[in-house]
mmCIF file of the C-alpha atoms, coordinates in Angstrom:
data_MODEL
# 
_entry.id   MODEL 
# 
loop_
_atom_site.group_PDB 
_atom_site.id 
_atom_site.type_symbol 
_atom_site.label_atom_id 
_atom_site.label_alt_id 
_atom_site.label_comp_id 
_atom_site.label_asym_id 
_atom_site.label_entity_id 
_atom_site.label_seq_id 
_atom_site.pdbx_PDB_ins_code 
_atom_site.Cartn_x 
_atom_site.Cartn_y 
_atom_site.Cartn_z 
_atom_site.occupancy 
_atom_site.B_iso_or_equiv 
_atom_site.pdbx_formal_charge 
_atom_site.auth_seq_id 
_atom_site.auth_comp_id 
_atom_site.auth_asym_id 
_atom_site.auth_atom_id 
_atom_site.pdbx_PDB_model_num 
ATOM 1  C CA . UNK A 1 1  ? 0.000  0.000   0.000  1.00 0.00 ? 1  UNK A CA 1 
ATOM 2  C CA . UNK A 1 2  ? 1.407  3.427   -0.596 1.00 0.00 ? 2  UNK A CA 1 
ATOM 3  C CA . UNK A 1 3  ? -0.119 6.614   0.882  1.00 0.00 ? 3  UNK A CA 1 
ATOM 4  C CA . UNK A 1 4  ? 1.547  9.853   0.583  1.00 0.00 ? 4  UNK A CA 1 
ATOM 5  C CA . UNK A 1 5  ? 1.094  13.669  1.457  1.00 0.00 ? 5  UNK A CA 1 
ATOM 6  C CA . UNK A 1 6  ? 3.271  15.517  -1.464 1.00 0.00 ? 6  UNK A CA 1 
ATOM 7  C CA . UNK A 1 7  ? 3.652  19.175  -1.436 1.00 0.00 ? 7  UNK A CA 1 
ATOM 8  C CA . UNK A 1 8  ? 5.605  19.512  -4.795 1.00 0.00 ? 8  UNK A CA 1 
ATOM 9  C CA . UNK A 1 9  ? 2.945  18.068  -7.474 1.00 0.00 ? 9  UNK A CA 1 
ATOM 10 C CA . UNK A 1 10 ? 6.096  17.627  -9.587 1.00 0.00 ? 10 UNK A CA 1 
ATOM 11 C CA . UNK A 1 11 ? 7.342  14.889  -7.564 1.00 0.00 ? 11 UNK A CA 1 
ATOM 12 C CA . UNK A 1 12 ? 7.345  11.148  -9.373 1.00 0.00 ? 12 UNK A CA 1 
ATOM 13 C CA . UNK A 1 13 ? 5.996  9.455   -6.313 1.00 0.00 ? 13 UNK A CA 1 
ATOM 14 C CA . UNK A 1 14 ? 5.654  6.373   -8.036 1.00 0.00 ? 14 UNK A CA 1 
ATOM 15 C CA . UNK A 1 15 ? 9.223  6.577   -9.179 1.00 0.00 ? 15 UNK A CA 1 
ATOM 16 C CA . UNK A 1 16 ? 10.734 7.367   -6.148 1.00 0.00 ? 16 UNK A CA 1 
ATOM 17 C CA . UNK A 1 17 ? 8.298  4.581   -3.961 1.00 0.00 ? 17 UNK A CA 1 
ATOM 18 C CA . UNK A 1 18 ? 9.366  1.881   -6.545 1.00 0.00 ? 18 UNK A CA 1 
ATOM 19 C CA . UNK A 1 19 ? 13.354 2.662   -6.625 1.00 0.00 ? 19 UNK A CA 1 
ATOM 20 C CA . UNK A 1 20 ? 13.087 3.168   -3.038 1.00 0.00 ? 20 UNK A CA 1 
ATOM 21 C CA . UNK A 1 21 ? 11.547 -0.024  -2.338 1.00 0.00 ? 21 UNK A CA 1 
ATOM 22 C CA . UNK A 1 22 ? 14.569 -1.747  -4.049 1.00 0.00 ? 22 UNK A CA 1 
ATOM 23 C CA . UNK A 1 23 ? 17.000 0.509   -1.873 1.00 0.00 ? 23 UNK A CA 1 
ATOM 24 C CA . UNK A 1 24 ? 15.608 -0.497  1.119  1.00 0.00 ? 24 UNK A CA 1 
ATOM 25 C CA . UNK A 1 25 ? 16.156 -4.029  0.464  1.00 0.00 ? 25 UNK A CA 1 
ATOM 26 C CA . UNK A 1 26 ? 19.452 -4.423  -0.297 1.00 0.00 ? 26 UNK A CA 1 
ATOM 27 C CA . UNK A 1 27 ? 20.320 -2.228  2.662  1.00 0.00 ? 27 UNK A CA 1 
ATOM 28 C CA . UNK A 1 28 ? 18.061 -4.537  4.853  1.00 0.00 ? 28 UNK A CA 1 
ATOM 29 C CA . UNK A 1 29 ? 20.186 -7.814  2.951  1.00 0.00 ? 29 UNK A CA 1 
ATOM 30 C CA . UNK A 1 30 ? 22.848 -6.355  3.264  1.00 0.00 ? 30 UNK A CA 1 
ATOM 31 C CA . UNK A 1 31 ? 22.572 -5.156  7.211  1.00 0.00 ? 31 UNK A CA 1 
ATOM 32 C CA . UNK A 1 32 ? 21.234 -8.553  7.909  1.00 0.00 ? 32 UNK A CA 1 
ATOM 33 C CA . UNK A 1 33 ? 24.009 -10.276 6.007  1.00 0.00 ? 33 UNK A CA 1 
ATOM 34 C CA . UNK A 1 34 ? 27.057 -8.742  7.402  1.00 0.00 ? 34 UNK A CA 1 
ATOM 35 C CA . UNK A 1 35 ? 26.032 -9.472  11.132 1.00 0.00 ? 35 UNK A CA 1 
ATOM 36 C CA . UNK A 1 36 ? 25.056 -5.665  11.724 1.00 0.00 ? 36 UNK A CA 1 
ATOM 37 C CA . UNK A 1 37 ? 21.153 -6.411  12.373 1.00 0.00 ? 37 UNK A CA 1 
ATOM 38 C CA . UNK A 1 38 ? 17.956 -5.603  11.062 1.00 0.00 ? 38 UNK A CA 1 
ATOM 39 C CA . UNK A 1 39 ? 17.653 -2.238  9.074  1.00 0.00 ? 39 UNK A CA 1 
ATOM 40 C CA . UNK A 1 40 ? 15.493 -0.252  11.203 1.00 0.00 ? 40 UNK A CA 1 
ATOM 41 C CA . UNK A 1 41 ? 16.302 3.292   10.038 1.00 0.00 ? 41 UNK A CA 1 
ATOM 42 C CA . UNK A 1 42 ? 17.936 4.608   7.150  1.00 0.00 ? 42 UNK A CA 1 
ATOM 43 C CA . UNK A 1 43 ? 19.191 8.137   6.031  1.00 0.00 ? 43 UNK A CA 1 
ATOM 44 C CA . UNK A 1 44 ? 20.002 8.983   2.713  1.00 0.00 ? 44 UNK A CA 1 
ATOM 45 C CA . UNK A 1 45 ? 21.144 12.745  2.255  1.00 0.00 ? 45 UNK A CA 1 
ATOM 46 C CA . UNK A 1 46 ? 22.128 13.984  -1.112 1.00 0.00 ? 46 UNK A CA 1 
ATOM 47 C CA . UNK A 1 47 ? 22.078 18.178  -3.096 1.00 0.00 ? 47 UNK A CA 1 
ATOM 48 C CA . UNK A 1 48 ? 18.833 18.640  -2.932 1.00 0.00 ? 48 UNK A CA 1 
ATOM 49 C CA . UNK A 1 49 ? 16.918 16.578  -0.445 1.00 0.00 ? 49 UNK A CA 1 
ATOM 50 C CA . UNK A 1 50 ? 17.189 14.510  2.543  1.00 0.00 ? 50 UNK A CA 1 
ATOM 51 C CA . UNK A 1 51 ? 14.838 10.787  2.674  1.00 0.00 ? 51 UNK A CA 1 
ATOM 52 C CA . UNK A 1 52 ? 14.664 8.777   6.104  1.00 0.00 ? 52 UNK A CA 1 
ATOM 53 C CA . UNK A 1 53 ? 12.900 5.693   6.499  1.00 0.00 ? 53 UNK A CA 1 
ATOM 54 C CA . UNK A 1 54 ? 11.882 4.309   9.798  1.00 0.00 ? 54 UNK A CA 1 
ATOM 55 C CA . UNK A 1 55 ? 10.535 1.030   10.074 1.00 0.00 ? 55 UNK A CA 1 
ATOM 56 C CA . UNK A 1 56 ? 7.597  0.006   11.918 1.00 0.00 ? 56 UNK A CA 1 
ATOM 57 C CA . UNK A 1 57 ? 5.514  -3.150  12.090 1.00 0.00 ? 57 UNK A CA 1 
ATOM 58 C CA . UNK A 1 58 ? 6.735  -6.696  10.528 1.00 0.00 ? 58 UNK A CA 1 
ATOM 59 C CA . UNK A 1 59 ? 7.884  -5.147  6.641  1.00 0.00 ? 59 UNK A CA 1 
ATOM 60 C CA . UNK A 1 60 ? 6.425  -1.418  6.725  1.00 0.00 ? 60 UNK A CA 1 
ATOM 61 C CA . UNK A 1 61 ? 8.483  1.332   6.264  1.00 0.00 ? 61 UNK A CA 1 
ATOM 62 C CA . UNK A 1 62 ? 7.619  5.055   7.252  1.00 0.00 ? 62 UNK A CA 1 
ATOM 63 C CA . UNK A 1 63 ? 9.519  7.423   4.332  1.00 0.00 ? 63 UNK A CA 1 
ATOM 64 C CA . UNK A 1 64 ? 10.194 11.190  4.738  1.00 0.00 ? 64 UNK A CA 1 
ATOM 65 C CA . UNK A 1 65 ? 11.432 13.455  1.752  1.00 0.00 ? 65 UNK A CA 1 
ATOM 66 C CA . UNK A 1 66 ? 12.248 16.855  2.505  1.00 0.00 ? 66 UNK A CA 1 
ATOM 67 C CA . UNK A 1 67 ? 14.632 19.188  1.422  1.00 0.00 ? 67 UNK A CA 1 
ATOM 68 C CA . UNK A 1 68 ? 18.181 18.779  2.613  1.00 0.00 ? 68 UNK A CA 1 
ATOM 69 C CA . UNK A 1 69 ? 18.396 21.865  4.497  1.00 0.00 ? 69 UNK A CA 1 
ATOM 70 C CA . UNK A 1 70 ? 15.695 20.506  6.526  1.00 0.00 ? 70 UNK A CA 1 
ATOM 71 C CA . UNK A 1 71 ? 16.553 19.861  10.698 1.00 0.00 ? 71 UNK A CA 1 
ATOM 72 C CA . UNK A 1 72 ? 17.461 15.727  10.751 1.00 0.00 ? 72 UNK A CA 1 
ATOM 73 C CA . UNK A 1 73 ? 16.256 15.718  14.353 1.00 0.00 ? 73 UNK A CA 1 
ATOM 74 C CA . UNK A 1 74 ? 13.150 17.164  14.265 1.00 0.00 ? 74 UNK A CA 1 
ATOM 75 C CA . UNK A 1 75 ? 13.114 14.909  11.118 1.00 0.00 ? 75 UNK A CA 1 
ATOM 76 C CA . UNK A 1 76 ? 13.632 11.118  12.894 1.00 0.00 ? 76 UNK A CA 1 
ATOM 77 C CA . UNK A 1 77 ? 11.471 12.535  16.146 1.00 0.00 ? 77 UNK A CA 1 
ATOM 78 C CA . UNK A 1 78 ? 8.632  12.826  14.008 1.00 0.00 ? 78 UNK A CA 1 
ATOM 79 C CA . UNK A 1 79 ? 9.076  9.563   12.449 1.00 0.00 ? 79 UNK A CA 1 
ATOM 80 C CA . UNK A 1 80 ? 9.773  7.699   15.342 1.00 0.00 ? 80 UNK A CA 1 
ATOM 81 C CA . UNK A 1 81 ? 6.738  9.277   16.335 1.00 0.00 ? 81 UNK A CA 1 
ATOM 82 C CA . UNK A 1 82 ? 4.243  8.218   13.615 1.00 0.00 ? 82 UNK A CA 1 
ATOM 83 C CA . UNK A 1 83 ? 5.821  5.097   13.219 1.00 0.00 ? 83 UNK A CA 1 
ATOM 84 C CA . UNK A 1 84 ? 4.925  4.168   16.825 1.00 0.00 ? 84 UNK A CA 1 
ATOM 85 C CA . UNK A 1 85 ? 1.043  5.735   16.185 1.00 0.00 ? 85 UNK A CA 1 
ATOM 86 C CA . UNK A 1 86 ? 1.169  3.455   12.959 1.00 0.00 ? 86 UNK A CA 1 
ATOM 87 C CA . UNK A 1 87 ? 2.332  -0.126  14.695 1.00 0.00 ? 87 UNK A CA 1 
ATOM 88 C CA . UNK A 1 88 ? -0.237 0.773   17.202 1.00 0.00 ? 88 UNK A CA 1 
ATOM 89 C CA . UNK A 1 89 ? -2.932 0.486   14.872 1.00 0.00 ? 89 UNK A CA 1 
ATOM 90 C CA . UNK A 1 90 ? -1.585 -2.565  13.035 1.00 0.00 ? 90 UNK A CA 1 
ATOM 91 C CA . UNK A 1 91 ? -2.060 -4.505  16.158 1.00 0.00 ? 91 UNK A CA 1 
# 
């Protein structure tokens, strides 16, 4: 399921969900696969914009674009936040 609150109608959603998705995996294989654990957050930060994604639940992930400039704390404290509200309600 993909639900999503964009504020720039130019954003490929779709796009960015589906090349995402893959992301997420390998860093999850990969995590899990070198002994580190299981991928529960991950930040990517790059020119432009700044994406975290916080697991929650069994396989859901919680993703945040915003632009890079954007506070990183405030950032994972909301996501931790929602996350939390979200596994709640899967239960």
């Amino acid at each position: 399921m993909l639900d999503h609150l964009a504020i720039d109608p130019a954003f490929d959603l779709e796009g960015f969900a589906a090349e995402y998705a893959m992301f997420l995996r390998i860093a999850r294989r990969t995590s899990e696969d070198t002994g580190a654990g299981d991928l529960t957050e991950h930040v990517s930060i790059s020119e432009h914009s700044m994406t975290l994604a916080k697991r929650f639940a069994a396989d859901y992930y919680l993703v945040l674009v915003s632009q890079a400039r954007d506070q990183i704390g405030r950032a994972r404290y909301e996501l931790k936040r929602a996350a939390a509200q979200l596994d709640r309600k899967l239960r």
